[in-house]
C-alpha positions as CSV (number, residue, x, y, z in Angstrom):
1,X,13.1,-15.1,-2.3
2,X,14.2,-11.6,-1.5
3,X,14.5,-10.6,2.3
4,X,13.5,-6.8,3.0
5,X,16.9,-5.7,2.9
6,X,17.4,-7.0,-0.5
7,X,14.6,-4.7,-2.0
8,X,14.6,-1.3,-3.6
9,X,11.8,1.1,-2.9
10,X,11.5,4.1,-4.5
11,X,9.1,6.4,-6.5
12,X,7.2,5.0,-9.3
13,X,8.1,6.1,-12.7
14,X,6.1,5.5,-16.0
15,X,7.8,2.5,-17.3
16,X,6.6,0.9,-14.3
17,X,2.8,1.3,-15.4
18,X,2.8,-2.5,-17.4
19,X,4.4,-3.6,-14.3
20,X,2.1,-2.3,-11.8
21,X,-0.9,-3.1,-13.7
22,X,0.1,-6.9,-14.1
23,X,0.5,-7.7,-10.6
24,X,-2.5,-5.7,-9.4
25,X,-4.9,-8.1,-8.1
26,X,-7.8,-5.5,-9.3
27,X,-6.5,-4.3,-12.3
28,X,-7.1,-7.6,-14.3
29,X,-11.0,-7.3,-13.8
30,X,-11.5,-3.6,-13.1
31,X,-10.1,-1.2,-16.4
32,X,-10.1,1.7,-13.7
33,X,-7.4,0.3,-11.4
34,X,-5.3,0.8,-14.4
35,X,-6.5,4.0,-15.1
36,X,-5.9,5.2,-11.3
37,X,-2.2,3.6,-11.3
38,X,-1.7,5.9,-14.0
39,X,-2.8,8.7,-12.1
40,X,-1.1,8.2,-9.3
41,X,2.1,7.5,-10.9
42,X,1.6,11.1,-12.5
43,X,1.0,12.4,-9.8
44,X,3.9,10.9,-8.0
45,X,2.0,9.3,-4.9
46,X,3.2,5.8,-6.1
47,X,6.3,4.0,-4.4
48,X,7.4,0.9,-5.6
49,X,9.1,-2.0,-4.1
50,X,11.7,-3.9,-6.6
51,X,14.2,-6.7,-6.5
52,X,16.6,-7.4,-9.2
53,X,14.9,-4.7,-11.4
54,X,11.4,-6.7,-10.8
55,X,8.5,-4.7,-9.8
56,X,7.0,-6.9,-6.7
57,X,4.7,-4.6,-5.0
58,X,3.6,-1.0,-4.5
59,X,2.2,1.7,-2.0
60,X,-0.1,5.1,-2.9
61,X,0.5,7.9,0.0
62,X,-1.3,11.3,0.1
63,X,-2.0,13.7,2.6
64,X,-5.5,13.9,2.3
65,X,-6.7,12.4,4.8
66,X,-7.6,15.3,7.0
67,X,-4.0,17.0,6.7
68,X,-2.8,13.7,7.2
69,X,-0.3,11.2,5.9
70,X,-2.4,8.3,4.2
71,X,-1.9,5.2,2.6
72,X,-4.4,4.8,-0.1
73,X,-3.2,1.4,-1.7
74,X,-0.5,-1.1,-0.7
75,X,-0.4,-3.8,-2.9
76,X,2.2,-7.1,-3.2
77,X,2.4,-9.4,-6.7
78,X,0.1,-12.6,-5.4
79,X,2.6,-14.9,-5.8
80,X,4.9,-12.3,-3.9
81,X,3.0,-12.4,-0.4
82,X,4.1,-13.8,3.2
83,X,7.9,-12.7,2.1
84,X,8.3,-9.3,4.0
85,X,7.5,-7.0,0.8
86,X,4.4,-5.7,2.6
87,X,6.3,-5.1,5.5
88,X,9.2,-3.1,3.8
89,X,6.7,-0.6,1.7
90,X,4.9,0.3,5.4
91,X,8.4,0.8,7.1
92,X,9.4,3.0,3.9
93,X,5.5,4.9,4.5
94,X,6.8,5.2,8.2
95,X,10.0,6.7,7.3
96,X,8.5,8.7,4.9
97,X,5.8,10.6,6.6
98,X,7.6,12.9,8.4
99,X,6.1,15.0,11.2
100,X,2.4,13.5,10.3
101,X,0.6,11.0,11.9
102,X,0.1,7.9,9.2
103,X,-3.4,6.0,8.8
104,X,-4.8,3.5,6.2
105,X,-7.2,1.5,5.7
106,X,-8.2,-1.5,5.0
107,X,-11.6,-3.9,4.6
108,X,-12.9,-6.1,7.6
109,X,-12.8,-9.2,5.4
110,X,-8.6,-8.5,4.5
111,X,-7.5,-10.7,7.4
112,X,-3.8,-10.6,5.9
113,X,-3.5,-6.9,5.4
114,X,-5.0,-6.9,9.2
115,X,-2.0,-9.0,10.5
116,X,0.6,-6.8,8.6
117,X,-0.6,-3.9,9.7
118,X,-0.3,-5.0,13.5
119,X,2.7,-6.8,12.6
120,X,4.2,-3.2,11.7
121,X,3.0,-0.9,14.5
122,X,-0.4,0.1,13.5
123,X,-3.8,-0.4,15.7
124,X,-7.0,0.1,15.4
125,X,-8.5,3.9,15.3
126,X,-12.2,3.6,13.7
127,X,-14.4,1.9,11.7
128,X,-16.3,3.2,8.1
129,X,-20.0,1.4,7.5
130,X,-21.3,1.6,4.0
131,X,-18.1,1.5,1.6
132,X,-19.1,-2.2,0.5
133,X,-21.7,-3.6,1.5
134,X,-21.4,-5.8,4.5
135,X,-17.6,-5.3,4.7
136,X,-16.9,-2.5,6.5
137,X,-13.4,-0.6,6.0
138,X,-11.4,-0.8,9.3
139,X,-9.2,2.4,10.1
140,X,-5.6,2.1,11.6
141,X,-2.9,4.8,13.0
142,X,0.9,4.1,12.9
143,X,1.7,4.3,16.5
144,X,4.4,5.7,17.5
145,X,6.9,4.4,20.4
């Protein structure tokens, strides 16, 4: 088991596309998923997290979220979870987000993503109704110290 210090993150490439698309949790039922990780490996939003020249996880940033740094996607191989690479990619979107503030996203029902994101500096800043039905998508901030 790697510890955050042992990974790699850095930006996706195209040879990472298989990768990325096997340990997708969406990706296996949803043909789009794969479609959009091309995309945003094009269009160089993707960051990956690697250990020993695996691809473990991944994390989609933009700034389009009202001039603002966001994180669109953060996602960790299933059998990858609970081992700090969630952790890593949102200290790597902290460090990496320069004089912005940093929001995501994520739904009411992700209890995990929830703890990580506390876990990691970010509370609470709104709430969207209507994205999926009956699971609204809770909005966070990175706070800063």
């Amino acid at each position: 088991m790697p510890t955050s210090t042992d990974l790699q993150v850095r930006r996706a490439m195209p040879a990472d596309a298989a990768a990325l698309i096997a340990l997708d949790s969406v990706a296996a039922d949803d043909p789009r998923r794969a479609l959009r990780i091309g995309q945003w490996i094009a269009q160089g939003e993707m960051q990956v997290a690697e250990h020993e020249r695996a691809v473990l996880g991944y994390l989609v940033i933009h700034r389009h979220f009202f001039g603002e740094a966001f994180i669109e996607m953060l996602m960790v191989a299933r059998g990858r979870r609970s081992q700090g690479i969630g952790g890593a990619l949102l200290r790597h979107a902290v460090s990496q987000r320069g004089d912005s503030k940093l929001f995501t996203s994520t739904n009411a029902s992700n209890t995990g993503m929830q703890r990580l994101l506390a876990a990691n500096g970010f509370i609470g800043s709104g709430i969207v109704h209507g994205l999926d039905q009956g699971d609204p998508e809770l909005i966070y901030r990175f706070e800063d110290a």
